[in-house]
Phi, psi and omega in degrees: 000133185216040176277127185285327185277002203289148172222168189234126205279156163270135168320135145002116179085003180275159088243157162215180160230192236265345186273342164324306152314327187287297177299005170259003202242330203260343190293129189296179171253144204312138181262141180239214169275334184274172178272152152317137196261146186320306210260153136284168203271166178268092203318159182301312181271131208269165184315321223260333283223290199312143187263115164270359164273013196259119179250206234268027212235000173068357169289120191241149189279173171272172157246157204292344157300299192348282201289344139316298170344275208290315174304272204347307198285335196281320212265352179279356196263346178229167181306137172244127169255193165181130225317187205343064137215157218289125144244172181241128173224157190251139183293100181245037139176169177210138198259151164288018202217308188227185192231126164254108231220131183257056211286015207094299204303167181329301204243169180272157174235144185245146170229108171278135243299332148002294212263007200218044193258339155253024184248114193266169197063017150338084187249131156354100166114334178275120162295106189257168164260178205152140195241155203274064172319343190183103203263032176186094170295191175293324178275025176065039178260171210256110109014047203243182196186128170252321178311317192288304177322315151338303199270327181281348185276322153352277162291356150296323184277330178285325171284326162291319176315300175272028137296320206250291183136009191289107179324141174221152181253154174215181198236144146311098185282292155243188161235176190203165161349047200108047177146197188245166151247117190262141185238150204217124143056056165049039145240155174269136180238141195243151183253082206312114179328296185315308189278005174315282181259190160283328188243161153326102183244152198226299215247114178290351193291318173313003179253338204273134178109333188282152164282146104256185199253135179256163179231135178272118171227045160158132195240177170203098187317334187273336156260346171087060167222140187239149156241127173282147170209132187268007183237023171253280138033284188342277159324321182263007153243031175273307197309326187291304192274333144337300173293315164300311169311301188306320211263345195246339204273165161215177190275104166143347222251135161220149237221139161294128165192203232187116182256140213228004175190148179222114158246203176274006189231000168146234194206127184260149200256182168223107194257012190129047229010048174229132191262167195220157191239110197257103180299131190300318192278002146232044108001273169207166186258021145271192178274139153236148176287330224193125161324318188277004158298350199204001160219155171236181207281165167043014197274132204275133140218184196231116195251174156249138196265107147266356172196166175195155172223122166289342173290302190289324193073017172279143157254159122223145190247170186228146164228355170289333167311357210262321156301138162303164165259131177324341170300283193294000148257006181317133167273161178317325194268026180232106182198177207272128179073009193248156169238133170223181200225141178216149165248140174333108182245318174205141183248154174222190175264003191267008196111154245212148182252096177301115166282084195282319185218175200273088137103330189246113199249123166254152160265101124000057186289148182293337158307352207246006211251322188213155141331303188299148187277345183299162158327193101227140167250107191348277180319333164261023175215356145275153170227093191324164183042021171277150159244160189242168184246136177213153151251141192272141179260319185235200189171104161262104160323302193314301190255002154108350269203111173229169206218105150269178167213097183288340196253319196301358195275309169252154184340174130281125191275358192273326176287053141244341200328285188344293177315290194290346170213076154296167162323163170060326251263127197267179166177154187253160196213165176289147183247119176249011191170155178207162201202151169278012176251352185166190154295090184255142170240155187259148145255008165164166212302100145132032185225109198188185193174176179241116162254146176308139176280348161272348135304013189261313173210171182274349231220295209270173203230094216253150193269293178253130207294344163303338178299348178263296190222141167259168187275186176091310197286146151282163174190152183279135158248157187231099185313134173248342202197158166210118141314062189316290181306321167243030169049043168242179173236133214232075195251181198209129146268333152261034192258007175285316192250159199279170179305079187309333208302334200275328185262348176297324216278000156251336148314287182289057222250082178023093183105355149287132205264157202197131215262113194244152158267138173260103134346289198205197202214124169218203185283333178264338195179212183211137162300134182237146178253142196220161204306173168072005163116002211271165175232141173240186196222113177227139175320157191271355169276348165237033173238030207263177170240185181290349183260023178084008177264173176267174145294151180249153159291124148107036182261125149284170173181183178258182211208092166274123163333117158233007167208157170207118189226095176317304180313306183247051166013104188204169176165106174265107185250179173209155171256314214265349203260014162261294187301328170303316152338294187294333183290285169324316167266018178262302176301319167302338168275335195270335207256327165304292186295004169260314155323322196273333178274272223306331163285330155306312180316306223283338175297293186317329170266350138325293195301344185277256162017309174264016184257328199270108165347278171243157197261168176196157179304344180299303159293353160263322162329271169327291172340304188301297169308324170319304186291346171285272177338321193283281236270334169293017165095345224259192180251166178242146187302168173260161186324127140115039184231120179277085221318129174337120182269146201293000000 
């Protein structure tokens, strides 16, 4: 037979295949013990005869159309897919572990049970989508991710939502670094701390596990990442209802709200969703520093709208409008001539402003504070929030406007002055003020005076009276004056003690000498300190010493008087006019005792000159030297002794 297609059937329960045959054909046959016989036996079949696609299994092979045919037809039995892309498959078993999905293609594909955790109830037979990853990993298994097919069908639906603006809901998964993870149609989405609420949120935990509706308001094709937001949701029924509130307000209309933020310049309301602004000064109609003395967070009142602007969208609101004003309600016990109690509220340099009721303030002028004509500062005799005792001197309704007097609560004391601090009369007082010009002492509250700094002692000389005294210290005082009309006091402190300069002035006496400290130093001289407390002044031309250097500061030395001036208690000394001095009567002396011999002399060659008769040569001779000694200066002989003849 030598037909190529023929094929031959096998008995029931044969199959192989054509190599099977071969290998059945080929197999020697079993050895025994005996010998082998010589001749083989002769085929049934002659060689050339034989069909050799037939093996002994009765199978015959194809021919390569054939077998293209049947391929063709085998490969139509199945799906043609290719790697990421979305199919639909059937669950045809499940596992503790995996899902086995059935897509058409050659083989089943595993999925792990994992990725279908949100479909519950997961049955033989139940249809999924799934995307095909691979259609031959390495070990040559069928790929599928039903997780990847989630997040791409996921993001096809988020990229369109945010094409149209279509609300979507997720549930909160976790949280995370600035924000949350939202999971939206099984893909994670991140949600920004800012966009949650309308108001400030701190604690993220509280969101995690709730569903809620988002608006996706940005995406990003090249990593597949969305941002979501719940407070754009909000906003935009804030807005709705904003618009509706606005459309509805007038000036005068008052409105429920809910205060939702407190700063330092007032407070914002929450009116339904429209926010409104309450100004700390309409507020209330006394003064407060700081909005949170008299409202708190989340606290619901009835505010009144005193203005809105519809372009900007502001209200402000007042809520002391809600009250009369304390003015147009004064009680009988607030009038002209009443002593009432106030508290600091605001200080100036012109005087302080007394709160007598919530919104109604009189002014405190410093003229108005003491009796006394010294100065006073405000600021430094108010303290915001101390209270006072005042009498009101005036009162306007009309402009709103009141005038206290803190020193009006008691006499005036000046109409007595004369009695209780006459003149010469002595008394000790508080040092209140200091000045470079003086003192000033209170000697009891609106009763006071100045002493002069030249009035502090007799004797020392102070560049400034702080070099003396500080406020706050007591000091003896002596009234020198008294200013009735302008409400002064004339005082003196060292006039307590009598004038040393009247017993000094013979002492310190012109030309007297007095052994001193130089205290300090400037540019004109040197202070010098000298006994009895007293201080004198010498010029820097009298300080110089005899070996050309100056006296130094914190130098003793002597000190000759060259001026003393009681009245303007001065006393002008020198260094240098002493030793110039010694210098001087040492040559004067010297200038005497030359005058007292040259007068001896000159009486001694008289006296010769009339003893002597005749003259002889001789006698000139002497004569001659004499005169020669008189005019060098020389001694001349004594009286009646008679020069030698050569």
């Amino acid at each position: 037979m030598s037909e190529e297609n023929q094929i031959i059937n096998l008995p029931a329960g044969q199959e192989g295949t054509n190599a099977d045959v071969q290998e059945v054909a080929h197999e020697p046959a079993a050895t025994t013990n005996e010998p082998v016989a010589a001749v083989a036996e002769e085929p049934a079949t002659a060689h050339d005869d034989f069909d050799w696609s037939i093996d002994k299994r009765n199978v015959s092979s194809y021919t390569k159309e054939e077998k293209e045919k049947y391929d063709t037809v085998y490969e139509g039995t199945f799906k043609a897919i290719t790697d990421n892309e979305m199919v639909e498959g059937i669950v045809v078993g499940v596992t503790k572990t995996d899902v086995v999905i059935n897509i058409g293609f050659k083989s089943d594909g595993l999925i792990s049970l994992n990725e279908f955790r949100d479909l519950q109830g997961l049955k033989v037979g139940d249809v999924v989508e799934v995307m095909v990853v691979e259609k031959e990993d390495r070990e040559g298994h069928l790929h599928l991710s039903r997780k990847q097919a989630r997040i791409t069908r996921a993001w096809e639906r988020i990229v369109e939502i945010h094409k149209t603006g279509e609300v979507v809901t997720g549930i909160v998964t976790s949280k995370t670094k600035g924000g949350l993870i939202v999971d939206v149609f099984g893909m994670e989405t991140f949600l920004p701390g800012s966009q949650i609420d309308v108001k400030p949120v701190t604690d993220y935990d509280q969101f995690v596990g709730k569903t809620m509706e988002f608006k996706v308001v940005k995406i990003n094709e090249t990593i597949k990442n969305a941002v979501v937001s719940h407070k754009a949701l909000i906003e935009s029924d804030i807005e709705a209802q904003r618009a509706e509130i606005i459309s509805k307000l007038e000036k005068g209309q008052v409105l429920e709200g809910t205060i939702k933020n407190i700063t330092d310049f007032g407070a914002f309301l929450d009116l339904g969703g429209l926010d409104g602004l309450l100004y700390i000064t309409d507020i209330s109609w006394g003064r407060i520093s700081h909005p949170s003395e008299v409202l708190k967070m989340d606290q619901k009142l009835n505010v009144v709208v005193l203005d809105f602007d519809d372009d900007k969208k502001r209200i402000s609101l007042g809520l002391k409008q809600l009250t009369p004003h304390p003015w147009d309600t004064l009680p009988e016990a607030v009038g002209e001539g009443k002593v009432v109690k106030g508290k600091v509220v605001n200080i100036e340099d012109y005087g302080a402003f007394l709160e007598i009721l919530p919104g109604v303030e009189g002014l405190v002028h410093v003229s108005e504070i003491t009796w006394a004509n010294t100065p006073i500062n405000a600021k430094e005799f108010f303290k915001l929030g101390d209270e006072h005792e005042a009498k009101i001197v005036t009162l306007d309704k009309d402009s709103r406007k009141m005038s206290l007097s803190i020193k009006q609560l008691t006499p005036d004391p000046w109409n007595e002055i004369e009695n209780k601090y006459p003149v010469d009369s002595r008394h000790k007082g508080l040092v209140k003020n200091i000045t470079p010009y003086g003192v000033f002492v209170e000697l009891e509250p609106g009763i006071g005076g100045m002493i002069h700094i030249s009035d502090l002692s007799w004797l020392k000389r102070f560049n400034h009276p702080s070099e003396y005294t500080k406020v706050g210290s007591d000091i003896d005082v002596v009234i020198l004056g008294i200013d009735k009309d302008n409400r002064k006091l004339q005082l003196g402190h060292k006039q307590l003690e009598e004038d040393p300069w009247n017993a000094l002035q013979d002492t310190f006496a012109v030309g007297s000498v007095h052994e001193g400290a130089v205290t300090r130093k400037d540019e004109k001289g040197a202070i010098v300190q000298l006994p009895y407390g007293l201080e004198g002044f010498a010029p820097n031309r009298h300080l110089l010493k005899e070996d050309g250097k100056t006296v130094g500061a914190d130098e003793t030395s002597q000190f000759v008087v060259i001026e003393f001036d009681r009245n303007e208690k001065r006393i002008v000394l020198s260094h240098t006019r002493i030793w110039e001095q010694a210098k001087a009567d040492e040559k004067e002396a010297e200038n005497k005792e030359r005058k007292v011999e040259a007068a001896k002399t000159k009486k001694a060659v008289k006296d010769i000159q009339g003893k002597v008769e005749k003259t002889t040569l001789g006698d000139l001779g002497v004569l001659a030297e004499l005169k020669k000694k008189m005019e060098q200066g020389g001694e001349a002989p004594a009286s009646g002794e008679k020069p030698a003849a050569e």
